[in-house]
SEVOSE-752393 format. One record per residue: residue number from 1; residue in three letters; x, y, z of N, C-alpha, C in turn. Coordinates in steps of 0.02 Angstrom, whole numbers, plus 50000, padded with zeros to 5 digits. Layout:
! residues N
+------+--------+-------+-------+-------+-------+-------+-------+-------+-------+-------+
! miti ! drenti !   n.u !   n.v !   n.w !  ca.u !  ca.v !  ca.w !   c.u !   c.v !   c.w !
+------+--------+-------+-------+-------+-------+-------+-------+-------+-------+-------+
!  NUM !    ALA !     X !     Y !     Z !     X !     Y !     Z !     X !     Y !     Z !
...
+------+--------+-------+-------+-------+-------+-------+-------+-------+-------+-------+
//
This chain:
! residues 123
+------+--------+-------+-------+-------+-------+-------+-------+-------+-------+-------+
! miti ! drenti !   n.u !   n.v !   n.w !  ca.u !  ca.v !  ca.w !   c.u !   c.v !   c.w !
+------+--------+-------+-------+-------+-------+-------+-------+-------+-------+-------+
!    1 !    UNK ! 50042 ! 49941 ! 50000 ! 50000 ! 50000 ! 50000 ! 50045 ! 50062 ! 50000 !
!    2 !    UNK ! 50026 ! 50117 ! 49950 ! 50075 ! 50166 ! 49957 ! 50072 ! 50222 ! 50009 !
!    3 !    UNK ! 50097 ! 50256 ! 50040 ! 50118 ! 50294 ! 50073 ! 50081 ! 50358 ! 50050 !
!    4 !    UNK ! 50026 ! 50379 ! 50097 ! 49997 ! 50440 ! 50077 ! 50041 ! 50503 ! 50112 !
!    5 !    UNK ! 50036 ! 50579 ! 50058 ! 50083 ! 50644 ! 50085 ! 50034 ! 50657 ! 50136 !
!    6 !    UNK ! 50081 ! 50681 ! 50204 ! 50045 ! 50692 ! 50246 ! 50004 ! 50779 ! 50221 !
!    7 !    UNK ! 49949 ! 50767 ! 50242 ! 49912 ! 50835 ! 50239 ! 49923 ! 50885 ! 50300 !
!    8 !    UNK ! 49925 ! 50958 ! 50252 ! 49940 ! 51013 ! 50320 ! 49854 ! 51026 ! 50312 !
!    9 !    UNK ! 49874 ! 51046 ! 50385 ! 49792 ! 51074 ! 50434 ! 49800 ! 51143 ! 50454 !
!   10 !    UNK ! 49748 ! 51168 ! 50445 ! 49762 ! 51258 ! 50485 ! 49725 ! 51249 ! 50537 !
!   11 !    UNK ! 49726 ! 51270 ! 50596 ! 49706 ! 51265 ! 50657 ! 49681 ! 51352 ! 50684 !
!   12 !    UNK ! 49632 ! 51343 ! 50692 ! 49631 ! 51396 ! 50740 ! 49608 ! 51394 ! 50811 !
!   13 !    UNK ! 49624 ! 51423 ! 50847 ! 49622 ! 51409 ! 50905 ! 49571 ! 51472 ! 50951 !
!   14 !    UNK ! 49513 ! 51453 ! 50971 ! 49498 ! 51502 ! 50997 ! 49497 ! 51503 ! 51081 !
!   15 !    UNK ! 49522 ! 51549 ! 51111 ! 49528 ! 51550 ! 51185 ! 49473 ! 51548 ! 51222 !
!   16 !    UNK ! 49478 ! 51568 ! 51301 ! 49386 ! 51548 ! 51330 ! 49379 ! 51612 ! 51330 !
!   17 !    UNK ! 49425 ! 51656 ! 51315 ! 49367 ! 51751 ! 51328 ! 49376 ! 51744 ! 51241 !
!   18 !    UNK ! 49337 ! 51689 ! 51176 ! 49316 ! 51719 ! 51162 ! 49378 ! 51755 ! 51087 !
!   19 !    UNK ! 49437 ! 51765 ! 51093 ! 49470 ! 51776 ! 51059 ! 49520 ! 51731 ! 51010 !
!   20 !    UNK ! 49532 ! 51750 ! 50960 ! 49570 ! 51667 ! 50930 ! 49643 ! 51682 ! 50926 !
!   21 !    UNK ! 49677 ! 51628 ! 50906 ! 49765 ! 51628 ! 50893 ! 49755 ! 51600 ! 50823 !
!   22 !    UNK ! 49797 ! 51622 ! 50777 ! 49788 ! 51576 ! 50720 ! 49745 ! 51603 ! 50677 !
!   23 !    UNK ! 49738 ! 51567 ! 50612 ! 49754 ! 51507 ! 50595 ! 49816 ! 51481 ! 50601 !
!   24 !    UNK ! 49846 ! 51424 ! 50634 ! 49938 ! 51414 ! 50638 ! 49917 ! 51342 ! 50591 !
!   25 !    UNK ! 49975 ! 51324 ! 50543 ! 49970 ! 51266 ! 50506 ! 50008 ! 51206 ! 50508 !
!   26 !    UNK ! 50000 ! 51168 ! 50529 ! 50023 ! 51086 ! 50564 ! 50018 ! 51044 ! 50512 !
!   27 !    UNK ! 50052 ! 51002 ! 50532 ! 50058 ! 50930 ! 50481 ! 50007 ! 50902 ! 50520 !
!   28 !    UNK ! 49965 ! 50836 ! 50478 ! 49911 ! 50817 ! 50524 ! 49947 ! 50750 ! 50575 !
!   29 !    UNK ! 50024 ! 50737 ! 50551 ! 50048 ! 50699 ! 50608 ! 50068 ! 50749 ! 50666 !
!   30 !    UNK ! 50072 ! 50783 ! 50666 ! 50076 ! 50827 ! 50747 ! 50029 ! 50816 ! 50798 !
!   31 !    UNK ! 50075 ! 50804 ! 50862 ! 50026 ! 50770 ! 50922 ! 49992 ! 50852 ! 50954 !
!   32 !    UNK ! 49943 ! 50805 ! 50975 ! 49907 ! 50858 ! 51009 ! 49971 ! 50901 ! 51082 !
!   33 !    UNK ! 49995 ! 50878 ! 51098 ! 50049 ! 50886 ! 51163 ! 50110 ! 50945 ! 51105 !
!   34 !    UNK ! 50111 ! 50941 ! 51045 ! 50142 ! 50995 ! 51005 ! 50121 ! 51039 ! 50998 !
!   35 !    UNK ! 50040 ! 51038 ! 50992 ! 49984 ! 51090 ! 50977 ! 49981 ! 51131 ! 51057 !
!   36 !    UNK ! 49988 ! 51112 ! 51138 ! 49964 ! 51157 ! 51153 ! 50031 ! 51176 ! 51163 !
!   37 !    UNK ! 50084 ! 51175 ! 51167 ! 50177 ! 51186 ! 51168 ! 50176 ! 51235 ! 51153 !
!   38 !    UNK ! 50164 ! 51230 ! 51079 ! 50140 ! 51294 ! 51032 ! 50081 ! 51333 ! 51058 !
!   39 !    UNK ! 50034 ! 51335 ! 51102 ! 49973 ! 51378 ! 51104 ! 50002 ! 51414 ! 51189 !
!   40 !    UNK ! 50055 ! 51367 ! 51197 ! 50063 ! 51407 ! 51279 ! 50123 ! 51459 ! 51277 !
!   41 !    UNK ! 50177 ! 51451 ! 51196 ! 50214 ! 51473 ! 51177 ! 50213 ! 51552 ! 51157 !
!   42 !    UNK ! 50161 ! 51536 ! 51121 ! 50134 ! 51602 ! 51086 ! 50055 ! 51635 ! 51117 !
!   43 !    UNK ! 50052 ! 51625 ! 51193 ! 50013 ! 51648 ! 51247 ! 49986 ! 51703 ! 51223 !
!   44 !    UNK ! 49944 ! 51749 ! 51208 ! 49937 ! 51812 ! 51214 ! 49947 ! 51857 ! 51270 !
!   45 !    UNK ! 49981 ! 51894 ! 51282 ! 50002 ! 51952 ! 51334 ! 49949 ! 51987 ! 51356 !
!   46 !    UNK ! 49930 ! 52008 ! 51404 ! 49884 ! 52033 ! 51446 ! 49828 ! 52007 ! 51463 !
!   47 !    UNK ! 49817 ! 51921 ! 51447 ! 49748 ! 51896 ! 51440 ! 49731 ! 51874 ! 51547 !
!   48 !    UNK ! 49703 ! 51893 ! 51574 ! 49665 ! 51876 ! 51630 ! 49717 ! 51797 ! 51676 !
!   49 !    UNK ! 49709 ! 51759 ! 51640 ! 49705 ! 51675 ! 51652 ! 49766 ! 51656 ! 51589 !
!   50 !    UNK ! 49820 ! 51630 ! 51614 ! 49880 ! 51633 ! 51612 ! 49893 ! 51542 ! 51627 !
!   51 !    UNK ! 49916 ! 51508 ! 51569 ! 49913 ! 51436 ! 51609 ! 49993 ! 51430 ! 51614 !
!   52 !    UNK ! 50000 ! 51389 ! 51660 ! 50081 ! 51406 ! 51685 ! 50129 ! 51314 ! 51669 !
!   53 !    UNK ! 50071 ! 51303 ! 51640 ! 50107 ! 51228 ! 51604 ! 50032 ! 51214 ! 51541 !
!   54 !    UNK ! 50069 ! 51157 ! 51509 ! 50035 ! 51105 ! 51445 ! 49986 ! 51069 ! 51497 !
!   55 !    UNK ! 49973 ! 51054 ! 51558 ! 49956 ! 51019 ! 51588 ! 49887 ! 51057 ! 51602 !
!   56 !    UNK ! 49899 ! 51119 ! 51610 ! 49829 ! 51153 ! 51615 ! 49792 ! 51161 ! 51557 !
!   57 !    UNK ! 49830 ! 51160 ! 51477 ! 49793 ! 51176 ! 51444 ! 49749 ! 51133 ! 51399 !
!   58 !    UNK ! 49693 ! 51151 ! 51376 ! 49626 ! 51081 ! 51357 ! 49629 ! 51096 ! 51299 !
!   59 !    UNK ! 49635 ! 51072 ! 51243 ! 49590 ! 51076 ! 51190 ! 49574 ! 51051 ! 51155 !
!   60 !    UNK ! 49498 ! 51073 ! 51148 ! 49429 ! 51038 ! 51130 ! 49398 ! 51037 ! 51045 !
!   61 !    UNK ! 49383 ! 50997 ! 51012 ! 49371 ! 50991 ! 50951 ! 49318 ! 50959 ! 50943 !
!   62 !    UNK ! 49249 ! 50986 ! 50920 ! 49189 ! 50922 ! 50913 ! 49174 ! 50915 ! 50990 !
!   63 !    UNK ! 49175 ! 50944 ! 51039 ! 49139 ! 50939 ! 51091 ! 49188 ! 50888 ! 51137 !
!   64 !    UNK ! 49226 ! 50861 ! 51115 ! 49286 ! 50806 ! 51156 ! 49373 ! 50834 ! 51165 !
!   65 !    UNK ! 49371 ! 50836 ! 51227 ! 49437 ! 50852 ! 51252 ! 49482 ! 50802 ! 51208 !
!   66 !    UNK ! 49553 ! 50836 ! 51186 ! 49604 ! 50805 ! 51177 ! 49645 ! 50775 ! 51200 !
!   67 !    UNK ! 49665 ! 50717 ! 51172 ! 49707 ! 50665 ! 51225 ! 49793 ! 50693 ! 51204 !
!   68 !    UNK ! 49843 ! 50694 ! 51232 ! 49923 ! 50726 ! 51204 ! 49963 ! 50659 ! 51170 !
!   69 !    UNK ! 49930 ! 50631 ! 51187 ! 49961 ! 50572 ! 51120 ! 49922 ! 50568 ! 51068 !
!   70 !    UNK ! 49868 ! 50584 ! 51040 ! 49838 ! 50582 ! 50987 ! 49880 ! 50653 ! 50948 !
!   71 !    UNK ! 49842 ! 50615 ! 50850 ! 49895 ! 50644 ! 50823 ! 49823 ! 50695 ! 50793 !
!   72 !    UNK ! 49853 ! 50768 ! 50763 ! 49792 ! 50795 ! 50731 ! 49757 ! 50762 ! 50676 !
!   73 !    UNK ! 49773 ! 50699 ! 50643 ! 49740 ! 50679 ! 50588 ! 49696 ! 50624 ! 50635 !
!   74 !    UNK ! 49709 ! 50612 ! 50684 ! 49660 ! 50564 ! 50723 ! 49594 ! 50558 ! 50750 !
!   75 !    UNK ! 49606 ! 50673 ! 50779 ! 49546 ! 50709 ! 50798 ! 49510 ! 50725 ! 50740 !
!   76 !    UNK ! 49525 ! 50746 ! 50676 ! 49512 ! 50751 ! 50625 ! 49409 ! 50749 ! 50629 !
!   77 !    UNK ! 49367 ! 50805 ! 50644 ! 49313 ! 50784 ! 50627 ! 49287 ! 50761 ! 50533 !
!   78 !    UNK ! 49236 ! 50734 ! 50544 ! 49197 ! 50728 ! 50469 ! 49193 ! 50800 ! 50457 !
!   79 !    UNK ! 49180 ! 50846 ! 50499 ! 49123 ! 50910 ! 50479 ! 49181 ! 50982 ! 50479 !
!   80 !    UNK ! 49218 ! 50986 ! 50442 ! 49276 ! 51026 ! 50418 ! 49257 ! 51085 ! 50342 !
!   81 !    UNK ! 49290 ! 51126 ! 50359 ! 49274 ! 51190 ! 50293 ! 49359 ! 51191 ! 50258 !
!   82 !    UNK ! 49350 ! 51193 ! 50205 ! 49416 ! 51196 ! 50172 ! 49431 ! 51252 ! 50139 !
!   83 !    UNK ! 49504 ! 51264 ! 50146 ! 49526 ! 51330 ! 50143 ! 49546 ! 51322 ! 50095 !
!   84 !    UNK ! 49570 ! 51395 ! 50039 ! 49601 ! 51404 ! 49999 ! 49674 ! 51366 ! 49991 !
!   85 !    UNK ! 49682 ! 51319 ! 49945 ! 49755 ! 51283 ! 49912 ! 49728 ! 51204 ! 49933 !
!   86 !    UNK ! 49668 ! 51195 ! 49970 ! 49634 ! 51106 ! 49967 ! 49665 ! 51109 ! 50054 !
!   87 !    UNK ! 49681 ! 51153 ! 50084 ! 49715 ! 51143 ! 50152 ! 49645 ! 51136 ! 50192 !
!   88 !    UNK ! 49649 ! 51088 ! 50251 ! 49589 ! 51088 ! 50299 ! 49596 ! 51142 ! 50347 !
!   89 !    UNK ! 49527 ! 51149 ! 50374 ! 49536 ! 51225 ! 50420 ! 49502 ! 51174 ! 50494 !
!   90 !    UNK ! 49543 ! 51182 ! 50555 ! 49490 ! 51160 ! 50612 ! 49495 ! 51203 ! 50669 !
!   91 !    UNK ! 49422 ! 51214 ! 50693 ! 49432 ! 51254 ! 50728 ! 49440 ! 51202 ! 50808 !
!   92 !    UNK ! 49478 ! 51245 ! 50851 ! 49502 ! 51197 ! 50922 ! 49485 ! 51265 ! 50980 !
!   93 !    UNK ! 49437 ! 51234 ! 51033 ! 49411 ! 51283 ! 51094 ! 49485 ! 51274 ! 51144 !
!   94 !    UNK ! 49514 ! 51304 ! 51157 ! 49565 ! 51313 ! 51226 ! 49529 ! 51347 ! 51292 !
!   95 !    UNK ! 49533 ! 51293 ! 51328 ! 49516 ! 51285 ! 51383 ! 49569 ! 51290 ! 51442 !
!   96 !    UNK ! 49587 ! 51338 ! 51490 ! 49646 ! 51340 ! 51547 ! 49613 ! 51321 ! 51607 !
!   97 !    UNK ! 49631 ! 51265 ! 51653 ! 49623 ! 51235 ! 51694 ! 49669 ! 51216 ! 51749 !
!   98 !    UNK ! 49676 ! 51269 ! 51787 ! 49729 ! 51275 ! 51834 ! 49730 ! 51215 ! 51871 !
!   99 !    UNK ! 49785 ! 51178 ! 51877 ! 49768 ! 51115 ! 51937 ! 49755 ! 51120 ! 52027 !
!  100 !    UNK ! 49731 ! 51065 ! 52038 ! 49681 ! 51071 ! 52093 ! 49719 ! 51095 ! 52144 !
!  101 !    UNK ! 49779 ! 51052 ! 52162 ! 49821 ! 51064 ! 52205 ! 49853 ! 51159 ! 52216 !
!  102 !    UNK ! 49860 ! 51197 ! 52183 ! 49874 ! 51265 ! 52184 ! 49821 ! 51289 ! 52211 !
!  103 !    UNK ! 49785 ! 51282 ! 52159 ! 49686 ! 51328 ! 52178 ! 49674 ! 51317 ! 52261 !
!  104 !    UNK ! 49678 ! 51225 ! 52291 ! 49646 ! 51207 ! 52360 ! 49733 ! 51268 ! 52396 !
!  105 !    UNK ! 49777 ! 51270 ! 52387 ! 49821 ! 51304 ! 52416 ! 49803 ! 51372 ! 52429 !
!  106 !    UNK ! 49795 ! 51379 ! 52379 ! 49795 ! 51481 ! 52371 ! 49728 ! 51486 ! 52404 !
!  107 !    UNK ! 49680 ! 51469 ! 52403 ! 49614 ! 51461 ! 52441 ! 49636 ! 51433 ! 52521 !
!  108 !    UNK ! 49665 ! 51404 ! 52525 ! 49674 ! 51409 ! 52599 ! 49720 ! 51474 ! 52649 !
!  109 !    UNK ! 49769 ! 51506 ! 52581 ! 49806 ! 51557 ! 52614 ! 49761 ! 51604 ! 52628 !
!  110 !    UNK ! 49720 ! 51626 ! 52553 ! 49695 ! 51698 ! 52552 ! 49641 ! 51702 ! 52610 !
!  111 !    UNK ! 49602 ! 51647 ! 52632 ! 49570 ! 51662 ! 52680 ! 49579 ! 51635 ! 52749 !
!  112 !    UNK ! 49562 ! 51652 ! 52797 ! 49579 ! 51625 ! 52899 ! 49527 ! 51578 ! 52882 !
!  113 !    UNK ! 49536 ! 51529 ! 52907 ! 49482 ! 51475 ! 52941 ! 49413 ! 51508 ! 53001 !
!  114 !    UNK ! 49352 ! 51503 ! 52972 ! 49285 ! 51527 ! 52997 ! 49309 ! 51486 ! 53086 !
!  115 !    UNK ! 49298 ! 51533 ! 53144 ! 49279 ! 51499 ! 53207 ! 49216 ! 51482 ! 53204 !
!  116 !    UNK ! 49209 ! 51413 ! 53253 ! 49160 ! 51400 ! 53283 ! 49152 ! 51430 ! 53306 !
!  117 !    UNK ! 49072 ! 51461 ! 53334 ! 49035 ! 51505 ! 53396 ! 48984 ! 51458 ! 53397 !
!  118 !    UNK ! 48975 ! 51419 ! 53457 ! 48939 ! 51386 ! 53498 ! 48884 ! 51420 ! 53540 !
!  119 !    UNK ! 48835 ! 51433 ! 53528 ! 48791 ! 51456 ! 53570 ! 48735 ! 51431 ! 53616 !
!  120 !    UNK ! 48728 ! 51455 ! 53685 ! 48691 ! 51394 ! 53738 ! 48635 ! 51448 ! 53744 !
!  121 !    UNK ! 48578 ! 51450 ! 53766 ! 48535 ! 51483 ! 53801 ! 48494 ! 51431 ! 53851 !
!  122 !    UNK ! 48479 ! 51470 ! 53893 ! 48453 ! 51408 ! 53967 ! 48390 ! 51458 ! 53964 !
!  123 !    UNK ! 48345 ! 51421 ! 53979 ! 48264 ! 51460 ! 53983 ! 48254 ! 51423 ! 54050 !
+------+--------+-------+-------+-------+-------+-------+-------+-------+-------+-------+
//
């Protein structure tokens, strides 16, 4: 069986406030774990929510989170628009998801622990 040319993909990436990166253009063997490398690389400056590793960052295609060993020709939906030169266009939701362990931390600094107040009344 012969050896098909791998196809390039344009990706765009849109963030959760809403704004996109891209179109950036990938081979469709590129793992998803390249794709967010690249999306944490080229971060936008001044955005709110700041992910501080690949580990926080999600992204979603067709309603299903990405796995970092899958390759982009894998996620590949049926339901794609094609761009000028026969190139595929997909769009990918980025999702930042700070891990648990920081969040339960910083939530325990920023606030004192509520006292008990026990109250008796005798009639």
């Amino acid at each position: 069986m012969p050896l098909e040319a791998e196809e390039s993909i344009d990706i765009k990436f849109r963030l959760y406030d809403g704004s996109d990166m891209g179109p950036l253009r990938y081979s469709s063997a590129s793992t998803i774990d390249c794709l967010k490398q690249r999306v944490l690389s080229d971060w936008p400056k001044g955005k709110t929510l700041v992910p501080k590793g690949i580990n926080e960052v999600k992204l979603i295609s067709s309603g299903k989170i990405l796995e970092n060993n899958k390759t982009v020709a894998q996620c590949k939906t049926p339901f794609r628009e094609v761009a000028g030169g026969g190139v595929t266009l997909m769009l990918m939701h980025v999702v930042v998801q700070p891990s648990l362990s920081k969040t339960k931390t910083e939530k325990k600094v920023g606030k004192a622990p509520k006292a008990v107040i026990c109250t008796c009344t005798l009639l």
